[in-house]
N, C-alpha and C positions, 0 to 999 in steps of 0.2 A: 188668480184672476187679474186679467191686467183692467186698467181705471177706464179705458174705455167701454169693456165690456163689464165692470163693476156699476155705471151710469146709465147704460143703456137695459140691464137687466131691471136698474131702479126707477127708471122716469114713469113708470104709468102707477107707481105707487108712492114716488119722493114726498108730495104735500102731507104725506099720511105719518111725516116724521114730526111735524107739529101740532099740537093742538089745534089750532086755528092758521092755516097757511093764507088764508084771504088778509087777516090782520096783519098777517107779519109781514106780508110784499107792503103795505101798506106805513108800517112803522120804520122797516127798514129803507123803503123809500125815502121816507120821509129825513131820516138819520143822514143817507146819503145826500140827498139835497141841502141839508144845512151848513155839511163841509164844501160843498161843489161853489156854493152862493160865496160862502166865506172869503174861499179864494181866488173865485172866476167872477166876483159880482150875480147881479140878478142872470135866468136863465132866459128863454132856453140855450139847454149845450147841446153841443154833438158830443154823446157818448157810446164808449165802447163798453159793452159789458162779455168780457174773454173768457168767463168761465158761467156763463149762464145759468146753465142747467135747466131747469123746468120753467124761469123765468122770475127766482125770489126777488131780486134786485131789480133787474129789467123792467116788472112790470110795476112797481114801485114807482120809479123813475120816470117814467114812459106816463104814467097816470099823472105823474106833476107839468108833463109839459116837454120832456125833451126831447129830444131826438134821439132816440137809443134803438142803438144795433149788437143784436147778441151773437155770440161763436160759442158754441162748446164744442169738447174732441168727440161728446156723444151725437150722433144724429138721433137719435131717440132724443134723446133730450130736448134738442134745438126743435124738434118738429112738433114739442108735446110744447114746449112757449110759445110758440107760433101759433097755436090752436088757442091757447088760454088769451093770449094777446086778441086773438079777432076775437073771441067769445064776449070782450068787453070792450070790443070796439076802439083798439091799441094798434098804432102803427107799431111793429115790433121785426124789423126784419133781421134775417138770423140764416148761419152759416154754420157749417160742423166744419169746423179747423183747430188746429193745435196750436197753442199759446206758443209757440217756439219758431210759427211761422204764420201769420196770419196773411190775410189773404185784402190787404190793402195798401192802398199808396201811403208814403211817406206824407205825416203831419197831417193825416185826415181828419182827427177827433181834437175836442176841446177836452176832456178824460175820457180815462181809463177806468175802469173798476176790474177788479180781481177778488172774489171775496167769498166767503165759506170757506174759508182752508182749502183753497182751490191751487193755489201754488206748493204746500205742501208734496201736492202729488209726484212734484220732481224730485227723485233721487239724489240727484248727483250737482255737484257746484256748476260744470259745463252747462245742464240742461238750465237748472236755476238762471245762470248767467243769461243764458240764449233769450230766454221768455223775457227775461227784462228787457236787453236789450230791442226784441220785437216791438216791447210795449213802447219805451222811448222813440223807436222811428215812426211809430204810428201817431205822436200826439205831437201837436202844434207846440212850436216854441213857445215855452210859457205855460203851455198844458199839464195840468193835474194827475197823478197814480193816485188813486184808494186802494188799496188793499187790504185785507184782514185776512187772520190766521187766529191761530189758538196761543191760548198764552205759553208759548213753549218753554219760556225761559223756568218758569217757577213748575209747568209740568214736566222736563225735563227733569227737575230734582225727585220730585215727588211718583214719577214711573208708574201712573195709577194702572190699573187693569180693568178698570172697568169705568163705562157714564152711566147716571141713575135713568132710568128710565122714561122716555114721554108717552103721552096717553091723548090717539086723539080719537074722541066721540062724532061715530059718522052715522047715516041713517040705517046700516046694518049691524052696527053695536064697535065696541074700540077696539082701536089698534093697538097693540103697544112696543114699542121698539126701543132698544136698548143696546149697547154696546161691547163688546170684549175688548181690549188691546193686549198685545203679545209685543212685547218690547226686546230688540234686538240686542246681540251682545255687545254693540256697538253704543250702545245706551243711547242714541239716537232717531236711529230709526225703528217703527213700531206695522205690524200688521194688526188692522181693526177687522174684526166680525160685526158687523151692523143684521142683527134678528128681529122681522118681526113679524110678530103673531095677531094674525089676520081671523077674525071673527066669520066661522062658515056653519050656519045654524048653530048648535048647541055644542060645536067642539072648536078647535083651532087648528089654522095653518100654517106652516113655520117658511119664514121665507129667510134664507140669510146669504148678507152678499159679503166679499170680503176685497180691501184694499190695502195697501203700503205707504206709509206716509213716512219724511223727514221733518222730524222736530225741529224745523233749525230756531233757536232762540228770536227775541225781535232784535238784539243789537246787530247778529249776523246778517238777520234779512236785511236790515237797514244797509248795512256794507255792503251787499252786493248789489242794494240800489246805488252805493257812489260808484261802486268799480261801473257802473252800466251807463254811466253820466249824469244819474241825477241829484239833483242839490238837496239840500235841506230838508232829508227823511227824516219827520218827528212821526213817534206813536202817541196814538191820543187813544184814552181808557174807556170803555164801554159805558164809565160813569157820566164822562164828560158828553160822552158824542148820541148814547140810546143806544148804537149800535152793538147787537150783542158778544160780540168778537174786537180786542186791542184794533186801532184802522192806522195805518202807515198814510200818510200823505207826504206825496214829496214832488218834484216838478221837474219838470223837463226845459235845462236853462233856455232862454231867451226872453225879449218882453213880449209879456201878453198884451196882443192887440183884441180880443174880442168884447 
């Protein structure tokens, strides 16, 4: 199953992977805006959020005040944020394009967000490289990357095969979804089964989608952010920042004038 159609099978059930998805657009919003303030000063920004999905970050964001415009490579997806976004009264406007080539002028955004293990999904150093480089010509001199990934450095050693499971209670009884990984002989790269069992009267429904991801460690993701021209990639800890995934911030040289 390739990651488009691994997205597009999952958006009219993605919230159903957390406990509480209203909280967590909300938290992780929140997580986001304290790094963007940090190093863009007070808001609003114009941001990009390139791997949207159903809207976690976007409408987080979007609810503090900014200006956010989302892209996923799913049109399912982008069309199911768009619905959530007006549901609650969110300018959110949104595009199905591929992080390898986005569909705007050079220096249009004050950040970028990338986040879920949404870069992961590249294979290969070329694609990797390409997306970065998209993100750099899209953000104003002086403009901000966030992105987050899994901790791959320390998962990398440890080659788990499986995530414990989440449990979210909705008004037709819980979901539960849980994970497999199949880790490649390349010790690298891993295909996950994402299952989950969907409450229908008194029995269950198994839905399971399956993707490929590259573990690239964070000091590697860091390096292909300098090879891409960006300066000063630190990773800052889920401790530090709320956010529940390591977040890369790094910047796209020139001075910020906003």
């Amino acid at each position: 199953m390739d990651t488009r159609r691994f997205y597009d099978e999952l958006a009219g059930r993605y919230d159903l992977i957390y406990a509480d998805w209203d909280a967590s657009t909300a938290r992780q919003g929140r997580a986001l805006d304290t790094r963007l303030t940090a190093a863009l000063g007070p808001g609003p920004h114009t941001v990009l959020d390139n791997a949207c999905g159903i809207g976690t970050q976007a409408l987080g964001l979007a609810a503090l005040g900014h200006r956010v415009t989302g892209t996923d490579l799913s049109g399912a997806c982008v069309a199911r944020a768009a619905q959530e976004a007006a549901q609650r009264g969110l300018a959110l406007p949104v595009a199905a394009a591929d992080m390898r080539a986005l569909p705007f002028a050079d220096a249009t955004f004050d950040a970028l967000v990338c986040a879920d293990n949404a870069l992961p999904h590249l294979l290969t150093a070329r694609d990797v490289g390409a997306a970065l480089a998209e993100t750099l010509r899209v953000l104003r001199p002086g403009g901000l990357l966030l992105l987050s990934t899994r901790p791959y450095g320390q998962l990398r050693r440890a080659r788990p095969h499986s995530e414990p499971p989440h449990v979210h209670q909705g008004p037709d009884g819980r979901t539960l979804t849980f994970q497999l990984w199949h880790w490649h002989a390349d010790g690298e790269r891993y295909d996950l089964e994402l299952f989950q069992l969907l409450p229908t009267g008194d029995t269950w429904t198994t839905r399971v989608s399956s993707a490929t991801y590259w573990a690239l460690p964070e000091e590697e993701t860091a390096e292909y952010a300098r090879r891409a021209g960006f300066t000063d990639p630190l990773w800052h800890a889920p401790v530090d920042t709320g956010f529940h995934q390591p977040l890369l911030a790094a910047r796209r040289p020139g001075r910020w004038t906003g």
